[in-house]
C-alpha angles and dihedrals in degrees: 000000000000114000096241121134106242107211106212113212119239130221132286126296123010110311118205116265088246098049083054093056093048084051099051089040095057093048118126100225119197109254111280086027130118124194111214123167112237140171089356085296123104109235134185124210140174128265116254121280123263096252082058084064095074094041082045103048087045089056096038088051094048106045086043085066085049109046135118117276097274096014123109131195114236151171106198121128102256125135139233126213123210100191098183087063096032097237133134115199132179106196126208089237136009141165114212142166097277089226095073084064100064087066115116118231115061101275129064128203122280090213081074098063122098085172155038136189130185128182103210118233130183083248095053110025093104100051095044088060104043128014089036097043085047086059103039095045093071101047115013119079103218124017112182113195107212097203103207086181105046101029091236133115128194127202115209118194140165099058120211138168089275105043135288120315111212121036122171120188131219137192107227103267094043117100104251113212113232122205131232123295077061107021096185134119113241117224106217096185090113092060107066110094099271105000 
């Protein structure tokens, strides 16, 4: 299979942004696969790649030691709706209030998040970039943008109507800085190939 996001068209009309999710949360995805909605189309993408798992756990560790009183740092494939911009992610790593997560139904509130990770893939590089930085930057305090490609991550901090702020750039091997709510220094070491 060739790692390309496939967008799925909706039904006719203009469907409300909840029906959509819905939509997005009930899908049968094939296994390794994870349903967003982007973009108001519903696309399916594959998971991340194995070598993502060591870069990842590392993340997901440290920020965890890190995190708001009542948030945790995960992995797992929930998503997150943002109603005001009509969009559902499920981001390869968060870190949330832990309360949001005791809400029936598949996808939790974005108010919730004090964090967001993406993993970069040449599927969803673009997206992560752009559309996503764009989201987030208006609500999450902190987006770190994990560059596969590159082996760079940036961390973007202080959200606003129009986007976030402050933004620093690493190589992989270099400590990131990491803002309140987190205050903490990220060691990227793990995330070298093979490091």
């Amino acid at each position: 299979m060739i790692e390309r996001p496939r967008p799925i068209g909706t039904t006719e009309g203009e469907p409300a942004f909840e029906d959509v999710l819905r939509t997005v949360e009930e899908m049968d995805t094939p296994d390794g696969h994870k349903a967003e909605l982007i973009r108001g189309k519903i696309v399916v993408s594959p998971w991340s790649k194995l070598r993502y798992s060591r870069p990842m756990r590392s993340l997901r560790e440290q920020l965890g030691q890190h995190a708001p009183e009542g948030h945790i740092a995960d992995t797992s494939p929930f998503l997150f709706g943002f109603p005001s911009a009509e969009r559902g992610y499920g981001p390869d790593l968060y870190v949330v209030d832990e309360a949001a997560l005791e809400a029936d139904g598949r996808h939790a509130d974005s108010t919730a998040l004090s964090l967001v990770s993406e993993f970069t893939s040449v599927s969803t590089r673009d997206a992560d970039w752009q559309e996503k930085l764009q989201v987030y930057g208006q609500l999450v305090p902190v987006y770190l943008v994990v560059d596969m490609q590159a082996e760079e991550i940036t961390c973007f901090s202080d959200p606003s109507p129009q986007g976030y702020r402050a933004h620093k750039t690493v190589s992989f091997g270099t400590p990131l800085p990491v803002p309140a709510p987190f205050s903490c220094e990220i060691d990227t070491t793990a995330f070298k190939a093979g490091g």
